[in-house]
N, C-alpha and C positions, 0 to 999 in steps of 0.2 A: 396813669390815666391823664390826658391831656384837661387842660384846665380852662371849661367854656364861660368862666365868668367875661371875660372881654369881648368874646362874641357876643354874649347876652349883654353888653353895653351898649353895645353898636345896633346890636336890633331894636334895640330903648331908641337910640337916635334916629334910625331907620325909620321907626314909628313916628315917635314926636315930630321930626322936624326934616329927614330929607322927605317925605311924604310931601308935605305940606308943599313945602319950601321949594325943590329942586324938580327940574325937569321929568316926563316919564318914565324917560328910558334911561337914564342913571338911576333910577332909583330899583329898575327892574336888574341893574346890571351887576348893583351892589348885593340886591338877594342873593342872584346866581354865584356872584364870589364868596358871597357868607356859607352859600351852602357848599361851595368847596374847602372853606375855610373848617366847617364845622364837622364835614364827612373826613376830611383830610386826603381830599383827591386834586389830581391833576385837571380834573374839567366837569363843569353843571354846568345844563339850561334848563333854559323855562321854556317851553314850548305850546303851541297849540295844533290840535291835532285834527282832519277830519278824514274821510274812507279812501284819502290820494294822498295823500302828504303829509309831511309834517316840518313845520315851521318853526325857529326859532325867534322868541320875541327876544332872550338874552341868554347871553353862554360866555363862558371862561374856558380857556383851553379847548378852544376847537375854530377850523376855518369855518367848516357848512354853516349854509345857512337855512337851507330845507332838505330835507329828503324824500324820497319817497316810502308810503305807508308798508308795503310787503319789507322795506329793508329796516323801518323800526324796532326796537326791543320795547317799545314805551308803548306801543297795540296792548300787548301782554297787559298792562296796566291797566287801560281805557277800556278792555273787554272785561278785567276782573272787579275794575273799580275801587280797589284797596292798593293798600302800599304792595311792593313788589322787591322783595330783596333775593338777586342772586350772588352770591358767596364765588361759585367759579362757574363759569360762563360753558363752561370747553363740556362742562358734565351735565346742561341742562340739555336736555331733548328734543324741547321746542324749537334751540338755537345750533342745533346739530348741523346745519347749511348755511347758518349765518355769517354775512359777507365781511360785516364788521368783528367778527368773534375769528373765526378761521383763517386769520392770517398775523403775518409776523407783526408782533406790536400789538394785535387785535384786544379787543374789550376782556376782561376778566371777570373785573365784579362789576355789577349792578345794582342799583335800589334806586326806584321811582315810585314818587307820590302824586294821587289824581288830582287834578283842576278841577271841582265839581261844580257847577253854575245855582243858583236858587232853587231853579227848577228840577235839580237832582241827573241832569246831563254830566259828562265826564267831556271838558272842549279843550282838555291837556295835561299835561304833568311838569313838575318839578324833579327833574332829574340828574345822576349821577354818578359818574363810572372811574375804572382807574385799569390799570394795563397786570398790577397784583392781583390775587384772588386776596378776601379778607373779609370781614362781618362788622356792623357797624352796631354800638351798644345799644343799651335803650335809652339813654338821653340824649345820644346823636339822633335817631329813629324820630324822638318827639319834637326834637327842633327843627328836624325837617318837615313835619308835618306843619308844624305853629308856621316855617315859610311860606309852604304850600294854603293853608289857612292866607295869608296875608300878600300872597298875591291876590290873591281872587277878592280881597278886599280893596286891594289897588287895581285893579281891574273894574270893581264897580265904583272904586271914588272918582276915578277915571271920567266914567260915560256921567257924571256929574256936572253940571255945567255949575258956574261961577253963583248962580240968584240961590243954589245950594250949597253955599260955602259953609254957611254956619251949621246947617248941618250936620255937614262932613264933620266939622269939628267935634260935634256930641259925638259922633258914630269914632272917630278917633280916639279920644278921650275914653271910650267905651273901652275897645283894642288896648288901649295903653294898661288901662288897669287887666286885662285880661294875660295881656302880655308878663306884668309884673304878677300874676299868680304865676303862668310858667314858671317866672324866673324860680319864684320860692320853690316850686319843685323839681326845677333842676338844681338849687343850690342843696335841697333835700338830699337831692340822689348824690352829691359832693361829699356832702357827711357821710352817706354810708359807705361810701367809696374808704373818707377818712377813718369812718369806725374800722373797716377792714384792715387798713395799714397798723392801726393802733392793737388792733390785734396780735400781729406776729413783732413791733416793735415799743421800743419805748418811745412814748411821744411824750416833750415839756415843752411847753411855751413859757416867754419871759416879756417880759414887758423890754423897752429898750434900754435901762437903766439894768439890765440883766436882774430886773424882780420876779420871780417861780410866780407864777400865774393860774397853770393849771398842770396838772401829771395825770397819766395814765398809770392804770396797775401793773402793768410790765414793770416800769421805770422804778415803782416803788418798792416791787419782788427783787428787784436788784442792789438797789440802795438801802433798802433795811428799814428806811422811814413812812411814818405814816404817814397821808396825804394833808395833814393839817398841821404837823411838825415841818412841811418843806411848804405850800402856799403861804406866800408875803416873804420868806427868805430871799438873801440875793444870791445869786449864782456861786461864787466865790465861798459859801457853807459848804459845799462840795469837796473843794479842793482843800491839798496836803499845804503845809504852810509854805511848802518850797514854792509853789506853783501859784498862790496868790500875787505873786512879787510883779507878774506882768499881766495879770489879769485884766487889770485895765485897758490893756494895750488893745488885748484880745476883742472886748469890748466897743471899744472906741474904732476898730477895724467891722466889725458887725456893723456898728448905727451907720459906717456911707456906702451899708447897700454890698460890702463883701464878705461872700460866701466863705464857710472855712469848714473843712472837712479835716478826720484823721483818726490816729489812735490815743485815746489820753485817760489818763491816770486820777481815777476818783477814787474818796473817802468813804467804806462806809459805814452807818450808822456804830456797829460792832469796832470800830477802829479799823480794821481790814482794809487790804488794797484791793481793789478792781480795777481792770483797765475795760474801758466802751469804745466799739468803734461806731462815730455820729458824727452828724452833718449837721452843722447852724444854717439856716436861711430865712435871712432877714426879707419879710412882706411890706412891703411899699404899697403907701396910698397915691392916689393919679395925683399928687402931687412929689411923686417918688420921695416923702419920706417915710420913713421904716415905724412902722406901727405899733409889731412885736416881731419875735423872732421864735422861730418854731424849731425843734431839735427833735430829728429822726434817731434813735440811737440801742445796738444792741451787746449785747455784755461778751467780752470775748476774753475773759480772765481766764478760761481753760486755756485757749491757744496761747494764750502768751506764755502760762504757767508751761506748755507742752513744749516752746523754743525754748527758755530757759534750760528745761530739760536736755533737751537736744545741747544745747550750749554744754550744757555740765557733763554731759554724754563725752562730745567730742573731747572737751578739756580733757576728760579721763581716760581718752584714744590714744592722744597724744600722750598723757606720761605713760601706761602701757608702750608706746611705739619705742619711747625710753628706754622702758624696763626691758621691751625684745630687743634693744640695739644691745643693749650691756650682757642678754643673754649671746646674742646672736655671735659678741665677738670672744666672750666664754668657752661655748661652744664650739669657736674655730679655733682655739688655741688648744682644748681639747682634743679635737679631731687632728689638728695638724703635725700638734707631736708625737704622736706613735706613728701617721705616717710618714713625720722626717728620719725615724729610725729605722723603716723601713725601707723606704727609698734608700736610704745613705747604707747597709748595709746589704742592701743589693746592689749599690757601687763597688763594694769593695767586692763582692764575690764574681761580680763581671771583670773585673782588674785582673783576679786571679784563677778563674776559674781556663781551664782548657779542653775538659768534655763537652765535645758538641750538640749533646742529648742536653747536656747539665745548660748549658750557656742559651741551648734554644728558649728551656724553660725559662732560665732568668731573664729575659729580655723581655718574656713577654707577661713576667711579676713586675718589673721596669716599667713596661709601656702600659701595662694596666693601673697600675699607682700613680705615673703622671697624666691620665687619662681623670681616673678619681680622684685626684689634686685639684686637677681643671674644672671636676664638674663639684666640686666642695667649694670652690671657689666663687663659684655661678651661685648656687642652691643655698649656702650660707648666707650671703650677702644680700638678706633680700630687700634692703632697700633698692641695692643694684637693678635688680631684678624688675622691679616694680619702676623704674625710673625709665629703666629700659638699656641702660647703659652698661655697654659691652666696649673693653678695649681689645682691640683686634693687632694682633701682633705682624709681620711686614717680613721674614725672612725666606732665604732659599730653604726647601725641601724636597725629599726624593719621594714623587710621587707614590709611585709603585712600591716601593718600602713600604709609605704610608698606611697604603689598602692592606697591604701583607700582615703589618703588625693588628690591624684590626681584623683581620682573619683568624690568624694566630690566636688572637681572646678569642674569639667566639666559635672557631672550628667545634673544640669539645663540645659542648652546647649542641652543634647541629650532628654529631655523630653519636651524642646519646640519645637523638629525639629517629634516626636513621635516615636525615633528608640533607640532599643533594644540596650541598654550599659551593657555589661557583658564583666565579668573576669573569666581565671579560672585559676587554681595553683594546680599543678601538687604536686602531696602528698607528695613527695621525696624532694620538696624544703623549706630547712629548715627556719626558720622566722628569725635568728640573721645574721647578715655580716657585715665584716668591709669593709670600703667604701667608695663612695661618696654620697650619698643620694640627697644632692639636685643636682648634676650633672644628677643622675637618673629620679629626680623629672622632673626636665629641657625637660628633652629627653621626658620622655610620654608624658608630656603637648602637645609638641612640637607634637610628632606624633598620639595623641588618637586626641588632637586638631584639625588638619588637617584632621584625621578621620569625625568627625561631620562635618566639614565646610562644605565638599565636598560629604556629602552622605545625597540624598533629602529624600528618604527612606530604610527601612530594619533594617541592624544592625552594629554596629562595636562593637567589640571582642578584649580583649587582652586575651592570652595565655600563660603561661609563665611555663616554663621548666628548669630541671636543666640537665646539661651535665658534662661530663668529672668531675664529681664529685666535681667542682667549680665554673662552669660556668654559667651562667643565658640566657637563649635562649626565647630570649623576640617575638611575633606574634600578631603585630597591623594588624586584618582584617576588613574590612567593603566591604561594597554593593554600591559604589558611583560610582561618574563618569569616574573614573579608568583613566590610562594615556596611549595617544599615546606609541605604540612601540618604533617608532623613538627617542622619546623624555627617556627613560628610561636611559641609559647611563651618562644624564647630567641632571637628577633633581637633583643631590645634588649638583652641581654646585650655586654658589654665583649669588642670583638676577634669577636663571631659574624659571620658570613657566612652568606647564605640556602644556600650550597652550596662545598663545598672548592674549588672551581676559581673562584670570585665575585671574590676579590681579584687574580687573573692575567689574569682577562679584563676587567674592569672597574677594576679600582685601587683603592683607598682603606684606610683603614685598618683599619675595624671599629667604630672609637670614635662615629659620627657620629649614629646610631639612641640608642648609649646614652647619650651626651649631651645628645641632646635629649629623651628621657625624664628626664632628673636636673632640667632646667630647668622643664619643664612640671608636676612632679610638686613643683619645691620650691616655683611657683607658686600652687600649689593646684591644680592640673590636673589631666588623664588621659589616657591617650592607647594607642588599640589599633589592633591591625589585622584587617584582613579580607584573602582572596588565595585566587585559585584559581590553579594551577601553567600556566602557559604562557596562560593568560586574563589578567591584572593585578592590581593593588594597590590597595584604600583602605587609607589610613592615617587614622584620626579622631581628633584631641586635642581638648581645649577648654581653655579657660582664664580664669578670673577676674578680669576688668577691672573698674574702677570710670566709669560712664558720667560726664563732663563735659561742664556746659554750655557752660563758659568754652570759647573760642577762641582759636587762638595768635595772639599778638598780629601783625602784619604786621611790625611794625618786630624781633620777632625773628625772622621767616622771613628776612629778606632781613639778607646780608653788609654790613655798613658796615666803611668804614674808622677804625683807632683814631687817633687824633690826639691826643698829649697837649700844650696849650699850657706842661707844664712843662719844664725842662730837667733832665735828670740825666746824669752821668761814671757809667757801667755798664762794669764790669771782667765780661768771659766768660772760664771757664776751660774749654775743650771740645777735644776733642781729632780728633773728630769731621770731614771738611773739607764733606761733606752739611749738616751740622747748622750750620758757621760758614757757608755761604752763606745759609743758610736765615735764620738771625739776622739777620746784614746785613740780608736785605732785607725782613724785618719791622719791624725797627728805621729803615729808609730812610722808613717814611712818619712816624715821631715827630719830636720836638725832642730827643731822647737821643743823647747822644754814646756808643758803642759800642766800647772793645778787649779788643782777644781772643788771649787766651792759650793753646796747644797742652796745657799740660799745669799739674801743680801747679807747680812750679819757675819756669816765665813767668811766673806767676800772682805770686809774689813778689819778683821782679825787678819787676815793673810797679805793685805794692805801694810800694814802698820808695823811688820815686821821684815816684807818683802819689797825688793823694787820688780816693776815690772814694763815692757816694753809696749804691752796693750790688754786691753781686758775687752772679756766676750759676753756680754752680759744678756742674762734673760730677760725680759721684760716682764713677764707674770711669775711670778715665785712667790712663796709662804713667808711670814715671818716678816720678811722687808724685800720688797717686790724690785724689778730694777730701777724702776723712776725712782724711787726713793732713795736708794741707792747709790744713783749716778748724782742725784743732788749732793749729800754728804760728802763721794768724792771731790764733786764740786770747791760746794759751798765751806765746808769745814775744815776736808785735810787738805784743800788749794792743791791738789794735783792735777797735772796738763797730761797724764797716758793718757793714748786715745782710747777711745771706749766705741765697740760695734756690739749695737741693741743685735740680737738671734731673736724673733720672734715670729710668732705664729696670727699677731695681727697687723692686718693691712691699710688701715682707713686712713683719709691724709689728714683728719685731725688729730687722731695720735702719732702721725710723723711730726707733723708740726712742734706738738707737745714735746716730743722725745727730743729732738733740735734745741729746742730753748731751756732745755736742762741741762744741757752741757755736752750729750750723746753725739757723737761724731758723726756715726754712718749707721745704717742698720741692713741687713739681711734676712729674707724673710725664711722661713720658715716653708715646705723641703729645699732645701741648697743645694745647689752643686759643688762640688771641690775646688773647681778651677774660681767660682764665683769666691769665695770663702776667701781662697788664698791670694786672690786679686788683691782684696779690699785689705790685707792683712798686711802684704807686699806695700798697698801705697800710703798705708796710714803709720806703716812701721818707719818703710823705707823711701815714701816716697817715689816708689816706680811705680809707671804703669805707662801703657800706649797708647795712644788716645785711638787708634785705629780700635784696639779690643776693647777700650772702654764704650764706644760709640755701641759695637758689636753688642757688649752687654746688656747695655740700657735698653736695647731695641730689642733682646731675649727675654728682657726681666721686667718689661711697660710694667704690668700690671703692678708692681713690688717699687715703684719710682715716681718722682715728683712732677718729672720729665718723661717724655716719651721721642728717640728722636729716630722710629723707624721711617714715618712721613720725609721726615728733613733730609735723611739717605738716601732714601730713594729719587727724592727731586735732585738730590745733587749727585746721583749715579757715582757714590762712593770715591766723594770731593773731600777729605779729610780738610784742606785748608779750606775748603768754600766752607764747611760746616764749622771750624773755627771762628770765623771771620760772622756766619751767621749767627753765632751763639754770642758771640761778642759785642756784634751790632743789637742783637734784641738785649741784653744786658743795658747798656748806653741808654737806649731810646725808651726801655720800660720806665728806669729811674727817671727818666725826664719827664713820661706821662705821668709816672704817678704825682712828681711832683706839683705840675700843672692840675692833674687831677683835686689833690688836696687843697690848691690856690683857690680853685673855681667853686668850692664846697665851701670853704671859708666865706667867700663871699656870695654863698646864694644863687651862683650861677647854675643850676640844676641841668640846665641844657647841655650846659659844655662838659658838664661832668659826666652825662647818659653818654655823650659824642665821642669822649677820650675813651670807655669802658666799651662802646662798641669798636672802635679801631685795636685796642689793645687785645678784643677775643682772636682778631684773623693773628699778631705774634704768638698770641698763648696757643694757638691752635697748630699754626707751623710747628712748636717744640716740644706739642702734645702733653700740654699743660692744660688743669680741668678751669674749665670757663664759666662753673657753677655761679662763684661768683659777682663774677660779672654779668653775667644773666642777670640775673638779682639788680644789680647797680641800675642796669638799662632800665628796667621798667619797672622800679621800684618809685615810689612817689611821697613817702612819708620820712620828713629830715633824721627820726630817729632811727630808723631803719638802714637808711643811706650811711649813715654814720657810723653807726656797729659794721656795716660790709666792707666801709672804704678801710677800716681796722683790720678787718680781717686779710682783705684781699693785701694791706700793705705786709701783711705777715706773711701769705703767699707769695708775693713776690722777692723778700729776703732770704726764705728758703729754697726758689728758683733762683737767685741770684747766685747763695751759696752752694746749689748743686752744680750751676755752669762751670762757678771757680773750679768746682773738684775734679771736674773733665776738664780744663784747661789746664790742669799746671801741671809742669812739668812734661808741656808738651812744646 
């Protein structure tokens, strides 16, 4: 509620003394702006009115200076002879024509009060309007009236001539005290305005010395005190002892007149904490100093108590998020070794197998296992998942193979359901591309698979086209049960289902639609749909290949056996009994001699008695795990074999970890044979060629510290350019970091954000994770900065020592 005590000052002086004193028409001029001041409009006059016109003796906010009588609102007035308040103009009836209402800008609200003469004539109004609609209270209503009242009194002191001065003065004098009972009942109508707010809040006034002066029952239902245990205390009884310490400050900021608002921490009676959220505002006498100081204030100890909550919530999200990373990479070590002895045991029956019914199968046990490799890989990792981050692999593949092998899975499926599985491939698309093939693989599965689920009869189709002369324009159709309209916008939403009963009658998870949108979209791709409800489904992606002329070579389509003419004493630590058969008879067709130890502990009992040329160790095992393990080698018996971690996790803090143990190299978990014996060749013997090592890395991203399919492809299979590049970001990283660390040292935070964003475009060339360095850039707290610049220098000596391992010996 706006605060008329200053108005009601100035009408005291209006009265007393510009009356007297000042000219007549400033004195009429100043009404007309009090009663804008006091309605809180843009424009009043004061007018006089007769049966042709209407005249203004004084106005604010307006040019005219008469009008004519049919175009008046203020007739309305002088024919009713009372106040006249209209709220919105546009809905009164009278003024349904009206010139000044009925146009852009026009009149809205209205109220006008009569001029009435001695003789009970009506010869004007006090009036005023504004361009809002809006209602004016009842102590604005009565100070306009007390106006209108007090022109017409300046109006007859007026036609008073001078030998009537003294007069005037009684008849003023008169006014004055009339004026100051108004005031008392508008200051009346102030308090109950006040008692209202004291109602819903706590009100305390203090004296400027912060002495409790008076409290409302609110404030006391909060505080715990009765009103005579807090009147004569000083503010500072309130407060905990930590908080008194600047109390003063507080105080002494109140007495010159500034406001202070917030949330703060009070004692109460009970010992107990509360927190109030209140406003201090210090009241100033017309000599602006501060009187007392009044405090609006309501208790908000639940909500804070409810953040805490929330606080304590999240804290316990977070270790949860813990406890699922530690399941999450459990679980993958779980899932991944029965199917590395799968995989690796349908290597060896592809090697030897030569029925061509028998080999059809196994290819397509092969191609289903590294399919569900790929997609365990994705669905475990759900931080991944959730980050959004997909590394996308860069090599040649044979198209047509591709769709074949994903036929091959899923033909059964459509010929026990009796519907027509066809492909067609548009002549123009050529059979080589560099790529991702099993991210491709992924996706049809994903959506030829959803195809059969949901189609009881007819057919499902893929169609596939080439565009823009690199693009692949992929069209999954079938005849099934198609998807609500509604539902169309969020099936590829995480966990959606075309309809609540989808995942009871059909199975799945939910995750399969939005997954492969994450894939095709981190590709550069798109992918929509089309669907009429009980008609079927297309599903349309496309995706960005790079056409190739080159052809896979034969001799690496086809399986050969490894044979190495050297001899090496290979110590396995596995625990595994799938995975030690699996060795055995990988190891059956070399010249390597092979033992094998259950766990850490065998592992060093077979140590200590045997020499050996390299060890294969597990990383999760009973008893004494491999970390443990490779430390003892380490740190205890001082042995230099090289040691390759076998494991079935991937994350790059535990490569990191596994590095500063002493662990040479590691290999993830399913392997291939040739990868195996690569690593086994250059850590034994020191061979390898950096053409296939390059090859590898760019097969195996996801399993590496590095990734350098990007780096091959800009240099269109530049073996020395990609030397020379691996060598130069070597060189130049140590130089940032060092410079990095210089600038940290000294507080220079800018040039530290500047070197960490230059250094993402190297990391990103070698396809090294720029996590982070992300971090570094917009990170802003010293402690923070200083834990990443640690980290990141540990990223970079295990990028340094992977480049070594691709350079030497080349």
């Amino acid at each position: 509620m706006k605060d008329y005590r200053n108005d009601i000052e100035r009408l005291k002086a209006l009265i007393s003394y510009e009356i007297m004193d000042t000219p007549e028409e400033k004195s009429f001029n100043d009404l007309a702006e009090l009663v804008s001041i006091i309605c809180n409009t843009p424009a009043a006059i004061i007018s006089f009115i007769d049966d042709k016109k209407q005249w203004y003796k004084a106005k604010v906010g307006t040019t005219n200076t008469e009008v004519p009588y049919e175009e008046t609102i203020c007739q309305y007035v002088v024919v009713s002879g009372n106040m006249l308040e209209i709220p919105n103009a546009l809905e009164d009836e009278r003024l349904s024509n009206h010139p000044h209402v009925h146009t852009e800008n026009g009149v809205r609200f209205y109220i006008g009060v009569p001029l009435v003469s001695d003789n009970g004539h009506t010869i004007g109004t006090v009036c005023t309007f504004d361009g809002i609609t809006k209602k004016l209270s009842e102590e604005q209503k009565t100070a306009l009236t007390i106006i209108a009242d007090h022109v017409m009194h300046l109006l007859d002191i007026s036609k008073k001539n001078s030998e009537l001065t003294e007069e005037v003065k009684v008849i003023l004098e008169q006014k004055i005290e009339e004026a100051n009972e108004t005031i008392k009942v508008t200051e009346a109508a102030y308090n109950t305005l006040f008692k209202a707010i004291e109602k819903s809040n706590a009100v305390i006034e203090f004296s400027p010395k912060g002495i409790i002066e008076s409290v409302n029952d609110n404030f006391l239902e909060i505080i715990g005190y009765s009103r005579e245990e807090l009147i004569g205390k000083k503010h500072d009884a309130l407060l905990n002892e930590t908080e008194k310490e600047n109390n003063h400050l507080f105080w002494e900021s109140l007495n010159k007149g500034a406001f202070k608002s917030g949330r703060f921490k009070r004692r109460h009676k009970d010992g107990s904490q509360i927190w109030i959220q209140a406003s201090y505002s210090p009241v100033l006498n017309s000599s602006n100093e501060v009187v007392k100081v009044t405090k609006i204030a309501q208790n908000i100890t639940l909500e804070i108590n409810a953040e805490k909550a929330l606080e304590k919530a999240k804290s316990l999200a977070d270790e949860l998020n813990v406890q699922k990373d530690h399941f999450i990479a459990n679980i993958s070590h779980e899932i991944r070794t029965p199917i590395n002895a799968v995989l690796g045991f349908t290597d060896l029956l592809l090697d030897e197998e030569t029925d061509t019914k028998k080999l059809k199968y196994l290819k397509s046990v092969k191609t289903s296992g590294d399919n569900l490799l790929h997609l365990i890989n994705d669905i475990l990792d759900l931080s991944k998942i959730e980050a959004g981050i997909f590394l996308v692999d860069s090599s040649l593949f044979h198209l047509y193979e591709t769709i074949e092998n994903v036929f091959s899975i899923l033909n059964l499926k459509a010929e026990q359901k009796n519907l027509t599985f066809s492909k067609s491939i548009a002549s123009n698309v050529p059979e080589h591309f560099i790529g991702d093939k099993n991210r491709l693989t992924q996706i049809l599965i994903n959506l030829l698979g959803n195809a059969i689920k949901f189609t009881h009869e007819g057919r499902v189709n893929l169609n596939l086209y080439l565009e823009n002369d690199s693009t692949l324009k992929f069209e999954v159709t079938d005849t099934g049960i198609g998807i609500p309209n509604d539902k169309l916008k969020s099936i590829f939403e995480r966990f959606s289902q075309a309809q609540e009963n989808t995942s009871r009658q059909f199975g799945g998870s939910g995750l399969g639609l939005n997954i492969s949108k994450l894939l095709i979209e981190k590709q550069g791709g798109q992918i929509n749909v089309e669907s009429t409800l009980g008609k079927g489904s297309k599903f349309i992606f496309t995706l960005p290949f790079t056409i190739s002329s080159e052809t896979l070579n034969t001799a690496q389509k086809q399986k050969t056996k490894i044979v190495s003419n050297s001899t090496l004493k290979i110590l396995m630590c596995e625990d595994n009994e799938m995975n030690q058969n699996l060795m055995k008879a990988v190891f059956m067709e070399t010249n390597h001699s092979l033992d094998i130890a259950d766990n850490g502990h065998e592992g060093l009992k077979l140590l200590s008695v045997n020499t050996y040329d390299l060890i294969l160790m597990d990383i999760q095992m009973p008893e004494l795990d491999g970390c443990e393990t490779a430390t003892i080698i380490r740190k205890e018996l001082k042995l230099n074999v090289p040691i390759i971690a076998i494991t079935a996790h991937s994350t790059l803090k535990e490569r990191e970890r596994w590095l500063s143990l002493g662990i040479n190299d590691y290999i993830s978990k399913p392997f291939k044979k040739e990868e195996l014996f690569e690593k086994i060749d250059f850590w034994a013997f020191g061979k390898t060629d950096i053409e296939n090592t390059f090859e590898n890395e760019e097969k195996t991203a996801s399993d590496t510290i590095i990734s350098l399919g990007y780096l091959k492809e800009m240099s269109a299979g530049d073996d020395r350019f990609m030397k020379e590049m691996l060598q130069l970001f070597a060189k130049q990283s140590s130089e940032n970091m060092t410079l990095l660390k210089e600038s940290f040292s000294e507080k220079d935070f800018r040039t530290v954000k500047n070197i960490a964003h230059k250094l993402k475009t190297s990391f990103s060339l070698i396809g090294a994770d720029v996590l982070i360095l992300d971090i570094i850039e917009t990170e802003n707290t010293e402690e923070t900065l200083s834990e990443n610049i640690k980290k990141l220098e540990n990223q970079l000596k295990n990028i340094t020592r992977e480049i070594n391992r691709l350079l030497t010996n080349t």
